[in-house]
C-alpha positions in Angstrom: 88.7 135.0 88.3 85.9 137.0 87.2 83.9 140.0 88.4 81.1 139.6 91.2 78.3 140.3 88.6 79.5 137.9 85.9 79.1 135.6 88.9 75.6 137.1 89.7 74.7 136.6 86.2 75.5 132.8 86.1 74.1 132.0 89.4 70.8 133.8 87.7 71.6 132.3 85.0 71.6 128.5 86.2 68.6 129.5 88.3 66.6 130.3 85.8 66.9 126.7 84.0 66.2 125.6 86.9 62.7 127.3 87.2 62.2 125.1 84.2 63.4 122.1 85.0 61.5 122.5 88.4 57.8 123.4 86.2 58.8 120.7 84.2 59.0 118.2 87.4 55.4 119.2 88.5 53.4 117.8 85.4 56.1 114.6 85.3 53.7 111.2 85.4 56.8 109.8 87.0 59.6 110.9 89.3 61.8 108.0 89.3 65.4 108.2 88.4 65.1 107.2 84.7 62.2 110.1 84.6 64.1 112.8 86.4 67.2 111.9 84.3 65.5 112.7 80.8 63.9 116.0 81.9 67.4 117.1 82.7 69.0 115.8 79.8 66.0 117.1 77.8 66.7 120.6 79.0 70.3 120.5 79.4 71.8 118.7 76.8 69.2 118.3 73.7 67.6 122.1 74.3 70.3 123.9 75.6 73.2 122.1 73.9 75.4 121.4 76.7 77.8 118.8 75.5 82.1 118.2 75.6 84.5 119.6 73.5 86.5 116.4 72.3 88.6 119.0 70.1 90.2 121.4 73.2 89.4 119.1 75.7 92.5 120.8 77.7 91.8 124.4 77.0 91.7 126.5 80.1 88.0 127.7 79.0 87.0 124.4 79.5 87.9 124.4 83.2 86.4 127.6 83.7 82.8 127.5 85.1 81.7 130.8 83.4 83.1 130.1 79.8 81.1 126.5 80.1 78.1 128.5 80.8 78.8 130.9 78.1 80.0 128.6 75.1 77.9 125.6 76.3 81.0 122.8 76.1 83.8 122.0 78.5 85.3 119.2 80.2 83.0 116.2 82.3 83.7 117.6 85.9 82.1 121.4 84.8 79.5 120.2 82.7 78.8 117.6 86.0 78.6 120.9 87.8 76.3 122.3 85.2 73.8 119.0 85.7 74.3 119.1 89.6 73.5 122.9 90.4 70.2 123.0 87.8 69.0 119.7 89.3 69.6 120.7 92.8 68.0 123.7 92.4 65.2 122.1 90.5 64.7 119.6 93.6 66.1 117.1 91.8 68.4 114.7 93.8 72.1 115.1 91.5 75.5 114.3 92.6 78.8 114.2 91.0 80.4 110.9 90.7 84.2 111.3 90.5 85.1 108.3 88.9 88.9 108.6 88.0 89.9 109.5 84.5 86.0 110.6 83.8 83.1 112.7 85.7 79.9 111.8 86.2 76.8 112.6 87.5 74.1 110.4 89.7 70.4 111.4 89.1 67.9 110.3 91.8 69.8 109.5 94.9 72.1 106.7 96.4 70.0 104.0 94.1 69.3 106.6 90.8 71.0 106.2 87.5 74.6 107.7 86.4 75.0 109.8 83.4 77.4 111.3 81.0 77.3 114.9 80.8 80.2 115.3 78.7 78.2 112.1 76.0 75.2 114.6 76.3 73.5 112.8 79.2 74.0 109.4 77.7 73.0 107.1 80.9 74.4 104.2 82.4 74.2 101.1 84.6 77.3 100.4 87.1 78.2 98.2 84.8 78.5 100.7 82.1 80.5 102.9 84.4 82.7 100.5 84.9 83.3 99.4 81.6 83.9 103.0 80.5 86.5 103.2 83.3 88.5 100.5 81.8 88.1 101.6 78.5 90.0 105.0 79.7 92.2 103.6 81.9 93.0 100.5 80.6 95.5 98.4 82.8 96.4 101.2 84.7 94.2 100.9 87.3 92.0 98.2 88.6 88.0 98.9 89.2 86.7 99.3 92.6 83.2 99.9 93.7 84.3 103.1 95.8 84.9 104.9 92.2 80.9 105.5 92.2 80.7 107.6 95.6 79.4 110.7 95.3 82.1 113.4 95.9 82.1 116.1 98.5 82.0 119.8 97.0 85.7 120.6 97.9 86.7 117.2 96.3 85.0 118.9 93.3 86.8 122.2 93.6 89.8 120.1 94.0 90.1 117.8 91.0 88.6 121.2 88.9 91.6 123.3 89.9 93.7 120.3 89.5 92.3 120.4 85.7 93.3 123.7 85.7 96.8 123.3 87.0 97.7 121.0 84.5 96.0 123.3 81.2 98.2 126.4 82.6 101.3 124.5 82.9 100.5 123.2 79.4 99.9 127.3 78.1 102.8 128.4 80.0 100.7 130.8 81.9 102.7 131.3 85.0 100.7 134.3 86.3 97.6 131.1 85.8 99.7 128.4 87.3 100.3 130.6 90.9 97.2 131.9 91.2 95.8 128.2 90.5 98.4 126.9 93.1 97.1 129.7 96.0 94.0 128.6 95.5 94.6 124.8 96.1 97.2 125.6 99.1 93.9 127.5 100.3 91.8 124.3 99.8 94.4 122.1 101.5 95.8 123.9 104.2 97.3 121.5 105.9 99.3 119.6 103.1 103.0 120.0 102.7 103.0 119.4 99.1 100.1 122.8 98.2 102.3 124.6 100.6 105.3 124.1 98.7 103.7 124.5 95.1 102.0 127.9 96.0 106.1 128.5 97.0 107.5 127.7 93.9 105.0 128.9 91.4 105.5 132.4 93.6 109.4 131.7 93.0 108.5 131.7 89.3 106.6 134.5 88.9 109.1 136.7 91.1 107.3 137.3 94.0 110.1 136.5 95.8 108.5 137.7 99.3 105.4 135.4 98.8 107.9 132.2 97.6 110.0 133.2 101.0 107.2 133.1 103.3 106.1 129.9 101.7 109.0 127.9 101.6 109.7 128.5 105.3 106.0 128.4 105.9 106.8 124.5 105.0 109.8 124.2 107.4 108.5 125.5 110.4 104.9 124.0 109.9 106.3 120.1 108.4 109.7 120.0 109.4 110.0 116.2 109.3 108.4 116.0 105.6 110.0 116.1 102.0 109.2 119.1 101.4 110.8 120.5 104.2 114.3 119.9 102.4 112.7 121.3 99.1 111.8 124.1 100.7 114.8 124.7 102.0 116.7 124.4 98.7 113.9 127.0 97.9 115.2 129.5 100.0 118.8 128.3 99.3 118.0 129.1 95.7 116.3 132.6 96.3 119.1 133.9 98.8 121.7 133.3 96.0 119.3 134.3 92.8 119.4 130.8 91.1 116.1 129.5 89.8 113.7 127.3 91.8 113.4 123.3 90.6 
């Protein structure tokens, strides 16, 4: 949501670090993961201050890639990002790890070491993952090896704009919560369910014309799904000027 040069400033920006972290990598006696891991978190978390905000961990600026930049603190998937892009562009092998309930990152390839970004690089074995992921989810969910595969960039965008959804529902921002919801039926063109949210957060915000195509958008394209009959009740609901559930 913001202007094409804030954008080309934080893409110059995180470039820039990178140039560091990449001048850094040339005078490094050793380029193992444990190595590779420390000049990151040297630059990135103990120089540049890049850490998680415990206090608003919710707060839409946390979910937003340019306020993280800005302020320094957000939530584990953007300061992942953060770690991922520098390192990257460094030549440094980073990918985000999206373990559920927490982010992480994976320094040094398919056998390198995963790291906290949001615990200011803290590292940690498979089994420290693991025990981490109980210790946030508790019984709710059983551990499974699969949790540390690297994720795919639109898993990323994804489970950001996820983040997102839910901190805009929480605010109240309805304007936030369609826009967030257009971008996700975007991602997922071919699910019933971001169809019919983009729909029904259009419904809320009174763009009736964009919540009509929608909701038959969802009839004709998944006429045998759920949402098909939600839909339906969508348009019910708009033809008669009741809200839309």
């Amino acid at each position: 949501g913001r202007p094409a040069t804030d954008r080309l400033e934080d893409e110059a920006q995180v470039t820039a670090w990178a140039a560091i972290a990449a001048r850094r990598l040339t005078v490094l006696p050793s380029r193992g993961p444990f190595a590779l891991s420390r000049l990151l978190r040297g630059l990135l978390a103990d120089e540049l201050g890049f850490k998680g905000d415990a206090e608003e961990f919710s707060s839409t600026r946390n979910c937003c890639l340019h306020q993280v930049l800005a302020r320094r603190t957000g939530m584990p998937i953007l300061l992942s990002c953060v770690w991922t892009e520098v390192g990257r562009r460094a030549g440094i092998p980073v990918d985000g790890i999206g373990m559920p309930g927490h982010f992480l990152v994976r320094v040094g390839g398919p056998a390198g070491v995963y790291v906290d970004a949001f615990a200011g690089g803290q590292e940690l074995s498979r089994e420290g993952c693991r025990a981490l992921h109980d210790r946030i989810a508790g019984t709710k969910a059983r551990w499974n090896d699969d949790y540390l595969r690297a994720s795919t960039s639109d898993q990323v965008v994804e489970r950001v704009l996820n983040n997102l959804a839910a901190t805009t529902r929480e605010e109240q921002d309805a304007a936030g919560s369609y826009r967030v919801a257009t971008f996700l039926a975007a991602l997922r063109p071919l699910s019933p369910e971001r169809t019919l949210q983009k729909a029904m957060t259009a419904a809320a915000v009174g763009v009736t014309e964009e919540a009509a195509t929608g909701f038959a958008d969802v009839i004709e394209r998944f006429p045998d799904s759920p949402e098909a009959e939600r839909a339906s009740q969508g348009l019910d609901s708009l033809a008669s000027g009741t809200t839309v559930n």
